[in-house]
N, C-alpha and C positions, 0 to 999 in steps of 0.2 A: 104613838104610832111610829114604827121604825121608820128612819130617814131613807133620802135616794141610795140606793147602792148596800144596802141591808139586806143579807141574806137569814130567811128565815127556814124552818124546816119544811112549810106547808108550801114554802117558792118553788114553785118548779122548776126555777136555775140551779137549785141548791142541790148539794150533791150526799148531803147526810140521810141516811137510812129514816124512812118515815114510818117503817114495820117493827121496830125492834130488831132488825139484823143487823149482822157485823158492819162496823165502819168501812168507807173504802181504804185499801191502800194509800198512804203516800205516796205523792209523787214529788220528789226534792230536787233542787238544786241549787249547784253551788257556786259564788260568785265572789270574786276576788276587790278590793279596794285600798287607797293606803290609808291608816290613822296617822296624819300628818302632826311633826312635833314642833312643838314653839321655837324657830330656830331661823336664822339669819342663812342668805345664801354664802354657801362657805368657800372662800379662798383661803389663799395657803398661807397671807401674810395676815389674813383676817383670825384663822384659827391660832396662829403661832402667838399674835397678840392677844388675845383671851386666853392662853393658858399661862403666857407667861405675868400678865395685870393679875389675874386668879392669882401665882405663885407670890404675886409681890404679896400681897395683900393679907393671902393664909399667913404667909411667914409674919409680918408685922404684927395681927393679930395675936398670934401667940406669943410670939416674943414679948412684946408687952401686955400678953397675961400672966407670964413667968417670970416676970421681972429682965429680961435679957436684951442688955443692947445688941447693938447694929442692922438695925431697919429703919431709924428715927428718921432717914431720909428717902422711907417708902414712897411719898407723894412724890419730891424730884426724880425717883426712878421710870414713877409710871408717866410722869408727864413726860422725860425721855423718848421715853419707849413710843410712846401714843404719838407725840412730833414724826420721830420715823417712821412712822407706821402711816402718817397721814402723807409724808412727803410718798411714798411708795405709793399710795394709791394718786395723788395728783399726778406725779411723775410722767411727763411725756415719753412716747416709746424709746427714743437714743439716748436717754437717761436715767430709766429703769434701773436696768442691774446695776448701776453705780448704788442707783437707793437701796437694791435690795440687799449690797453687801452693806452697806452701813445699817441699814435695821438688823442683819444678823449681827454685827458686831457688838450694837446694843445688848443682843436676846443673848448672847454668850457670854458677858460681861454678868447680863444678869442669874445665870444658870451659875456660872463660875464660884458666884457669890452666895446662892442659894447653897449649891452644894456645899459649901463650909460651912454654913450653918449648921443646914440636918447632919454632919459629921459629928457637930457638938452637944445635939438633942437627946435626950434618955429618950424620947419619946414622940415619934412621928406620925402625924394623924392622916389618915386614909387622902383623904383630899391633898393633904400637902404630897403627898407621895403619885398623887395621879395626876395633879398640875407639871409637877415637877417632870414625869415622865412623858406627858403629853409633849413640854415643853423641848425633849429635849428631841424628842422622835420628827415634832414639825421641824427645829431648826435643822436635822437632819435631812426631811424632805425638799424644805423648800433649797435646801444648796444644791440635792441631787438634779430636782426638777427642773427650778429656775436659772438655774448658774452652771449646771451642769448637761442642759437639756436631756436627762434620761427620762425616763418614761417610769410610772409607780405605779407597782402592781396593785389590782384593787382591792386584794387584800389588806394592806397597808395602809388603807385611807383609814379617818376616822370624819365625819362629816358635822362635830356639832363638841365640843370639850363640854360642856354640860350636861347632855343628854347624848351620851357617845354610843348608845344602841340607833340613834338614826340611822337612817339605810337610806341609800341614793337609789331609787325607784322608776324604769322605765317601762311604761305599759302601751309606751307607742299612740299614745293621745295628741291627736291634731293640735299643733300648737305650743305644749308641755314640755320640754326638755326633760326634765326630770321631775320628779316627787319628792321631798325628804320626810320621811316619817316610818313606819312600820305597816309591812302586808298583814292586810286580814282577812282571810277567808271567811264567807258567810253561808249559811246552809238555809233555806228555807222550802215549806210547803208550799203547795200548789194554792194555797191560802194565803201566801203570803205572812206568811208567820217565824220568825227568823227563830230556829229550833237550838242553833248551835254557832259557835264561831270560835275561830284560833289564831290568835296572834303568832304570825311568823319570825319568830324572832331571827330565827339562824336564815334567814332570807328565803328566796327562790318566790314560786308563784301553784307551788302545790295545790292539788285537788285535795276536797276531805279525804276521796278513800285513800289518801297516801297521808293523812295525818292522825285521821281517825280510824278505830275500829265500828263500822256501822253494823 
C-alpha cells in the first residue's frame, strides 16, 4: 500500500492523465544555491602561506627525486615561514604591519630562492609553476593592501590556492557574510524532480534561460 503523500494515478490530487491523454505541461522552476568547497576562511597572509609551504615542499620533492641539492633545509624554511605567519595573526593592532613586513621579507627570501631553482630545471611541473605564481601575486597583494592601504580589484582575488575556482558568494542571507564554493543553478518540475543543473563557473547568479537553451 502506497505510503502518506503517494501520488497515485486513481488520486484525485494527481495530475496525470487517467484517459490515455497527453501529459500535462511542465511547469519549472529555477533556483540558484552554492556547492560550497573544502576551504578555510581566506586572508591574505593565510593564502600567501599556503602557497608559499606548497612551493617549499613541491620544490623539495622533486629536487630529491632528481637527485638535486639545495632544498635539504625545506623543513627550517617552512617552520620560518609558519613562525611569521603565526606572529602576524597573534599580532596586536600597533604591531601588525611591523609583522607583516617581516613575514613578507621571509615570502621573498623564499620566492628569490625558488626562482633560481626553476632557472636551473629542464623541467617544471604544473603545480610548482601555480605555487610559485600564486606565491608571488599574494606577496604582491598583501604589500598593496596591507602596507599599502589600496584597495584590490575583485578580479584579482583568488579565494582558496588549492581549489582556486572558489568564488566568494553573496546571496544576501540573514546572518552569512559570504559563501565560498561554486553557484548552481537548479531547474525542477512542479514534481519536484530536479531535471537539470549548471555549475557556474565564470560566476554571476544566472537564470537557465540565459545558460540554457529550453
Amino acid at each position: 500500500m502506497p505510503g502518506p503523500g503517494y501520488v497515485t494515478p486513481e488520486s484525485p490530487s494527481s495530475s496525470l492523465p487517467t484517459n490515455g491523454g497527453p501529459l500535462p505541461a511542465l511547469r519549472c522552476r529555477s533556483d540558484s544555491a552554492v556547492a560550497r568547497t573544502n576551504v578555510e576562511w581566506p586572508t591574505d597572509v593565510r593564502l600567501l602561506c599556503d602557497a608559499l609551504r606548497s612551493l617549499v615542499n613541491e620544490l623539495y620533492g622533486h629536487c630529491k627525486a632528481i637527485g638535486m641539492m639545495g632544498w635539504r633545509k625545506a623543513r627550517w624554511w617552512v617552520k620560518r615561514l609558519t613562525t611569521a605567519y603565526r606572529r602576524c595573526r597573534k599580532a596586536r593592532k600597533n604591531g601588525f604591519l611591523d609583522r607583516v613586513r617581516q613575514f613578507l621579507a621571509v615570502a621573498r627570501q623564499i620566492i628569490t630562492k625558488a626562482l633560481g631553482t626553476v632557472k636551473t630545471l629542464e623541467e617544471v611541473t604544473d603545480k610548482m609553476a601555480w605555487y610559485l605564481e600564486a606565491s608571488e601575486t599574494r606577496v604582491d597583494q598583501v604589500d598593496r593592501r596591507l602596507l599599502k592601504k589600496e584597495e584590490i580589484d575583485h578580479k584579482e582575488k583568488i579565494f582558496s590556492v588549492f581549489e582556486p575556482h572558489t568564488q566568494w558568494v553573496r546571496k544576501g542571507k540573514a546572518g552569512v557574510l559570504a559563501e565560498l564554493g561554486i553557484p548552481v543553478c537548479v531547474l525542477e518540475d512542479q514534481h519536484q524532480f530536479i531535471l537539470m543543473h549548471h555549475m557556474q563557473h565564470d560566476g554571476g547568479d544566472k537564470s537557465f534561460e540565459s545558460v540554457c537553451d529550453l
